[in-house]
N, C-alpha and C positions, 0 to 999 in steps of 0.2 A: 328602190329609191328612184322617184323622178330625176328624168333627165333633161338637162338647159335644153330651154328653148332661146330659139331669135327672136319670138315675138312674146307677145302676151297673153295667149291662150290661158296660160295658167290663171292671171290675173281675172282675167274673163267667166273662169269660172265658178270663182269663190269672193269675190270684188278685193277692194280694200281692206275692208273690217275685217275678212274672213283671212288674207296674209299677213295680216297685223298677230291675228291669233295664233294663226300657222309657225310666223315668226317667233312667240315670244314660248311655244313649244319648243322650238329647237333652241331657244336660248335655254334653258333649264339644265339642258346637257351638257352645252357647251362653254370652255373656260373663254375660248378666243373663237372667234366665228370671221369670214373674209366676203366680201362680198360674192365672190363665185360660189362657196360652200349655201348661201342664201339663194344664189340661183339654186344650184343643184336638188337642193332640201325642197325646194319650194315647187320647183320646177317652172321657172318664170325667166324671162330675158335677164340677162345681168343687169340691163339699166333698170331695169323696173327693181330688181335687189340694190339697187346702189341710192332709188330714189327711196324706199323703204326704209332703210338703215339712217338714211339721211334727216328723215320725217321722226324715227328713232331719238337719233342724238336731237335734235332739237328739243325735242321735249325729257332728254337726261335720261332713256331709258337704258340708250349705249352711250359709249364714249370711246373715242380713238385710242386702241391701247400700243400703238406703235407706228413708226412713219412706214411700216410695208402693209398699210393696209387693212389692220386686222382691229375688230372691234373687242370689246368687254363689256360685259353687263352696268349698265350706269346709274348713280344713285336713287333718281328716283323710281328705278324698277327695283333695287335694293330694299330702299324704306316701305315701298307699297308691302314687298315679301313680310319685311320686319314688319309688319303694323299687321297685316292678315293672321302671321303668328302668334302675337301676341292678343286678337280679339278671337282666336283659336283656344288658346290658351284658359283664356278670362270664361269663355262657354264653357267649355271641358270640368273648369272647377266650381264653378257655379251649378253645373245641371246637379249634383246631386240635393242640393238646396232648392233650388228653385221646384225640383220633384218632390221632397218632402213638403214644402211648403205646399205646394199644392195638394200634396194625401191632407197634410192636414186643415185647410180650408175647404176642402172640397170644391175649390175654385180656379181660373187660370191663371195662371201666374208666366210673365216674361221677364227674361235678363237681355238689358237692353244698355248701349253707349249712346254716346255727346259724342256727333261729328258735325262740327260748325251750330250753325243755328237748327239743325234737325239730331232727331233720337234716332238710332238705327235698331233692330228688336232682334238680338241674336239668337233666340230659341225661345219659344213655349211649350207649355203642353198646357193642356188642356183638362177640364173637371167632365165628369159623369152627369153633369145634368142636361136634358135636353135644349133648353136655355142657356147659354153660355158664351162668355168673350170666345172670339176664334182666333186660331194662331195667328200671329202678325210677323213671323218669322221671315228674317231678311226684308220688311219693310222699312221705313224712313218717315219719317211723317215731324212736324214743326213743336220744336221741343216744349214750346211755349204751351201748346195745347195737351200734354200730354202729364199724367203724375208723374210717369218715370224719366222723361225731359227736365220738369222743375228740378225736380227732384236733385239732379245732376249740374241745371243752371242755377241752383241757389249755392253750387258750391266756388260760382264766378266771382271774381270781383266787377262793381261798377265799369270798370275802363272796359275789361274783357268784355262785358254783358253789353256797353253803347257802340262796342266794334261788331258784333254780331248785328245787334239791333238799331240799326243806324236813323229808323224811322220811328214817329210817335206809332203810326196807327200799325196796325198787323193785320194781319188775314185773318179773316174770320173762318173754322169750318164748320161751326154749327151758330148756334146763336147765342150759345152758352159761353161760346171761347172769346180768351180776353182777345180782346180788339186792342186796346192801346197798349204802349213801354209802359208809363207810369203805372199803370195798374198792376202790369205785371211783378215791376220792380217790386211793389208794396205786397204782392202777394211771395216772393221770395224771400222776401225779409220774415213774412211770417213762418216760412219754411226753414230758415234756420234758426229761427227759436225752438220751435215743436220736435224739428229732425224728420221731418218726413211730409212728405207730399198727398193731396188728393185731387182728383177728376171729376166731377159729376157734370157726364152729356157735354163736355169742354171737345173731345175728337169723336167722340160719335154718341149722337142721340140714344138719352135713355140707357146709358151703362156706364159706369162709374172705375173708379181705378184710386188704391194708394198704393204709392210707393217710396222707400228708401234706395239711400246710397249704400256699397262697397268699395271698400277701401283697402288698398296697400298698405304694408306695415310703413310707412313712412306718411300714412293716415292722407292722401291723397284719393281722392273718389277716382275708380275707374272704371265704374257699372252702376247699374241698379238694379232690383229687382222689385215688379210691381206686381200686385193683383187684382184681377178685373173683374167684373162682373156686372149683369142686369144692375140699373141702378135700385129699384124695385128691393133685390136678395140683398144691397152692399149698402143698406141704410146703415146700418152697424159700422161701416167706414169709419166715422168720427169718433169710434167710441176707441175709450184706454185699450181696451183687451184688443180690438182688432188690429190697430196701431201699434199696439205693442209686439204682436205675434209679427208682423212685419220687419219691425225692427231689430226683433232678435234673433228672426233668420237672416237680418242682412249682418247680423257684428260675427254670426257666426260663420258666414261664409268670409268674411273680415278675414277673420282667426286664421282662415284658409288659405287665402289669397297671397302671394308670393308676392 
């Protein structure tokens, strides 16, 4: 175990970001932590542990759990924990779906969340052909432009959907993706008549994507699962049978879903 320094050597050698890190290791163990346990752990002057912890609670990661000094884990390092468990959780019981789905398309398929106005892509895998959507796995990308984004923003309401979206025009990333709100708006409305989403060349040129929601038994969307491919092999997109095979891996991972 590092031993307190007077100065900040320690600091010096891993910066800030890297004691932030250092830090939120030794919180995992710890019920109560003090600021000298912060030096010691860290091996950094006590002020630089006192300016740390402080930088901390600021942002609700500690909070003061007593007037002799001594901190506790604070809710928004809590909620972060709960919210990684629970899109832990939501991966865990979707992969064996999301793998079947893929044997039987011979396609990629990702299980992906709604965080704000972007989709985050929890897992792929990947189809056998040389040709192929590529894992997007732990990426982010603007839900707007994506089937498995719609997909999960046609399950907003208007209010929700003009707080996200606060501007008419959007970003364009190809030349396909909707540029304006209103277009988008009208394209979601069509999304919850049909039940499911699709993509053609909208986030990347020349490959196409449909997808559906999953849903908690209290029928709240909290995933999707989409399938991608050349747009070229996924003309079939619009068609009953391929929509449908979409959709009936998603109510079946439904069925699943806690």
């Amino acid at each position: 175990m590092p031993k307190p320094r007077g100065d900040d050597s320690g600091a010096d050698k891993v910066g800030s970001a890297g004691l932030a890190l250092m830090l939120l290791t030794v919180l995992q163990n710890r019920r109560h932590i003090r600021v000298i346990d912060v030096s010691r752990e860290l091996g950094v002057a006590p002020s630089t542990a006192h300016r740390l912890l402080a930088v901390f609670e600021r942002f609700r990661f500690v909070e003061q759990a007593s007037s002799h000094g001594r901190y506790a884990v604070g809710p928004a390092l809590s909620e972060i924990a709960r919210s990684l468990s629970r899109h832990l959780d939501i991966e865990t019981m979707l992969r064996p779906h999301v793998s079947a789905l893929a044997t039987e398309l011979n396609e990629t398929v990702h299980s992906c969340v709604l965080r704000g106005d972007k989709v985050l892509f929890l897992e792929s895998i990947e189809c056998s052909h040389a040709v192929r959507a590529v894992s997007r796995t732990g990426r982010a990308l603007p839900a707007y432009a994506t089937a498995s984004g719609k997909a999960l923003l046609a399950e907003l309401s208007d209010a929700e959907l003009l707080r996200l979206f606060p501007c008419e025009d959007l970003t364009r990333l190809t030349r396909k993706t909707i540029a304006k709100r209103s277009l988008l708006f009208a394209e979601l409305r069509r999304i919850r008549e049909r039940g499911y989403a699709t993509n053609v060349s909208e986030s990347e040129r020349d490959f196409a994507s449909c997808a559906a929601v999953v849903r908690d038994r209290r029928g709240i969307a909290r995933a999707s699962i989409v399938v991608a491919g050349p747009a070229g092999r996924l003309r079939r997109l619009e068609s009953e049978r391929f929509s449908a095979t979409v959709l009936s891996a998603c109510m079946e991972a439904s069925a699943a879903l806690l």
